[in-house]
C-alpha positions as CSV (number, residue, x, y, z in Angstrom):
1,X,2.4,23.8,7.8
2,X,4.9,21.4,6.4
3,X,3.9,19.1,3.0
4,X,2.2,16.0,3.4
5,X,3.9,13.0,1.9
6,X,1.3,11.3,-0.2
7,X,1.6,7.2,-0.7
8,X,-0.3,5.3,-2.7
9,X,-0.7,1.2,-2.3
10,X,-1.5,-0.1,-5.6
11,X,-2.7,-4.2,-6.4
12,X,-5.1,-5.1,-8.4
13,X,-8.8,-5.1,-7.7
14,X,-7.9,-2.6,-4.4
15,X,-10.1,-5.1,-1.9
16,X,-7.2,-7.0,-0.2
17,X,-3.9,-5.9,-0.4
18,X,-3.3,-2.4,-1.2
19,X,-6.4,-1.5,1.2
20,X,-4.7,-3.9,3.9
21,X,-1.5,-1.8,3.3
22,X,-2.9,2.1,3.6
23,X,-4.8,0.4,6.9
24,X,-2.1,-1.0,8.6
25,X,0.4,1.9,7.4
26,X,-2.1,3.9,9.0
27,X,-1.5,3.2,12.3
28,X,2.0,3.1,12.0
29,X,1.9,6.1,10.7
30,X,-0.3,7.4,13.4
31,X,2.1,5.8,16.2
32,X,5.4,7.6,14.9
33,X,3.5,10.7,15.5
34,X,3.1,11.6,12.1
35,X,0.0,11.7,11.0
36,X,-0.2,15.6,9.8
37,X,3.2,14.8,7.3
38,X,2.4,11.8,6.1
39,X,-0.7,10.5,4.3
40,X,-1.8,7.3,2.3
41,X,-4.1,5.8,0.2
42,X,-4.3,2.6,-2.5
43,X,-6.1,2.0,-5.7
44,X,-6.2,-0.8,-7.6
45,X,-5.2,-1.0,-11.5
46,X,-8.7,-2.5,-12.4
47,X,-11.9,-0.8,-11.6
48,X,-14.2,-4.0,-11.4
49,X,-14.6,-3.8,-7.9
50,X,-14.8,0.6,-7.4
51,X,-17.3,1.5,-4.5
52,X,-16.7,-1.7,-2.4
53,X,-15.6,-2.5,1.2
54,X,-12.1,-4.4,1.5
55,X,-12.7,-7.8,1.5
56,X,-13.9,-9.3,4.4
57,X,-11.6,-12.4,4.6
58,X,-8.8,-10.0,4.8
59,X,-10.6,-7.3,7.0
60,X,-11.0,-9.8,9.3
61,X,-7.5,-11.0,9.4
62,X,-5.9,-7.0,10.4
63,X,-9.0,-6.4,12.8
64,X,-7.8,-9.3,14.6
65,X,-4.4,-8.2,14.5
66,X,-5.3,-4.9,16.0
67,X,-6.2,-2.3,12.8
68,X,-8.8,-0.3,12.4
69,X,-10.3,-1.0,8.6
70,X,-11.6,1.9,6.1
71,X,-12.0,2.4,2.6
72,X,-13.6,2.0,-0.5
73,X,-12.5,0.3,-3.4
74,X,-11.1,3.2,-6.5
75,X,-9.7,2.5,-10.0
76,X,-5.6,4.3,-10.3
77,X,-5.6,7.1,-12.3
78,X,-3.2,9.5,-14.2
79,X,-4.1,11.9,-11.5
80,X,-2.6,9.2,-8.9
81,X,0.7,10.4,-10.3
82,X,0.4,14.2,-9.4
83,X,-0.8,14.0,-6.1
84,X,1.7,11.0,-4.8
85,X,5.2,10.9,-4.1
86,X,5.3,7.0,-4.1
87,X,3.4,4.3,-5.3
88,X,4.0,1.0,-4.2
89,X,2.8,-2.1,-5.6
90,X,1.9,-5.4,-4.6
91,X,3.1,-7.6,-7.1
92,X,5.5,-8.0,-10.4
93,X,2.3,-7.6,-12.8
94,X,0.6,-4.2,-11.2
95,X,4.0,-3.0,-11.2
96,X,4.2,-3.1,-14.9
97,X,0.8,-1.9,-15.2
98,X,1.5,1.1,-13.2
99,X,4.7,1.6,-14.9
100,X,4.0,1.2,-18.2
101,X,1.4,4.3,-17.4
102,X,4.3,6.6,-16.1
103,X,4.8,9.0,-19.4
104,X,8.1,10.7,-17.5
105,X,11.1,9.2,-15.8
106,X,9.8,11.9,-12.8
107,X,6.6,9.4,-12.4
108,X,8.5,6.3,-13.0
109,X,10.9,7.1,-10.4
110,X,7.5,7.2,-8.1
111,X,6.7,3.7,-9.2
112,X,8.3,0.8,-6.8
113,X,7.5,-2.2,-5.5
114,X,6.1,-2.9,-1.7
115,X,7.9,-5.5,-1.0
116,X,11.7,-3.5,-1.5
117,X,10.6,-2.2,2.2
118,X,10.4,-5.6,3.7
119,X,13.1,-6.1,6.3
120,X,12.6,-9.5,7.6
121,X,10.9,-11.6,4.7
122,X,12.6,-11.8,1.5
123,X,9.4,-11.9,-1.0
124,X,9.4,-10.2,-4.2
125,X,5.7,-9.8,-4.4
126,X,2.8,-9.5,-2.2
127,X,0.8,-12.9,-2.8
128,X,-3.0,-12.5,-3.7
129,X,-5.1,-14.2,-1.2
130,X,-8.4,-13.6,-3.0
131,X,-8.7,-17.5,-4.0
132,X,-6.7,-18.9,-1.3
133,X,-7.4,-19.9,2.4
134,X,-6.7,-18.1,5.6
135,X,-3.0,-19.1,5.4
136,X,-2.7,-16.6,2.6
137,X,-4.4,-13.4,4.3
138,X,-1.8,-14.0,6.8
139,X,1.1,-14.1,4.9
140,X,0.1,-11.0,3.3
141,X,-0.9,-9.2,6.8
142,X,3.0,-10.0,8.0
143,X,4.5,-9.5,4.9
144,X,2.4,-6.2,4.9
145,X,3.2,-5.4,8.5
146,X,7.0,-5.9,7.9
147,X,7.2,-3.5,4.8
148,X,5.3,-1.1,7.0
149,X,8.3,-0.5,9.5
150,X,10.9,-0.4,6.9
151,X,8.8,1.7,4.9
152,X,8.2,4.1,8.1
153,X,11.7,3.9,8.4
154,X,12.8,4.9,5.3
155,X,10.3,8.2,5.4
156,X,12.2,9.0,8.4
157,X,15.4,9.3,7.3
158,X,14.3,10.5,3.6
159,X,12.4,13.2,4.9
160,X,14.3,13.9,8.0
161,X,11.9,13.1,10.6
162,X,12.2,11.6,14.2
């Protein structure tokens, strides 16, 4: 058996966008074939909301764009950094806060943002929708479809898959 490939969405609280991102990676993960090399999960960089459901504005939002939704909110921990070969986050500030945790240039090199993936918007964060209206769950449900396929893409080739 080949080694999974372990990704990690990190944003803040880990109830909209990072859980948003390992659902609707997923299933694109799932329809490339390659569920049994690749595997994801997401954290966020505070632990106020550990043990909960994704929010249900933006569970809502990828059910009705097809995905299934799963998880439980978890805090990142150093142990994030063994067990995952990239960690991708949402926006400029969990970036730092990830980053700023990274004690080698090995983990650092781990560290990048979501958004880098994109291939149609041109974003440089993922937007929190937690105080906004249903404008903003979309935005962040295209921008995280978008980064999905040039994420999946870029697995392919990195790890020489079909």
């Amino acid at each position: 058996m080949e080694t999974r490939y372990n990704i990690l969405f990190v944003c803040m609280g880990n109830i909209c966008r990072s859980p948003a991102s390992e659902n609707i990676f997923r299933q694109v993960v799932e329809e490339a074939g390659l569920s049994d090399r690749i595997h994801c999960d997401s954290a966020g960089t505070i632990g106020i909301h550990s043990g909960n459901k994704p929010d249900t504005r933006m569970s809502k939002t990828i059910r009705r764009r097809g995905y299934e939704v799963t998880g439980h909110a978890r805090q990142f921990s150093l142990r994030d950094f063994e067990i995952s070969n990239l960690i991708l986050t949402m926006d400029n500030e969990n970036f730092q806060n990830i980053f700023k945790l990274a004690d080698t240039e090995e983990k650092q090199a781990k560290v990048q943002r979501f958004t880098d993936f994109c291939l149609q918007h041109n974003h440089h964060e993922v937007p929190d929708p937690y105080y906004g209206g249903d404008t903003g769950f979309q935005l962040v449900a295209d921008l995280i479809e978008d980064g999905s396929k040039g994420l999946i893409e870029h697995l392919k080739k990195e790890l020489g898959l079909p």
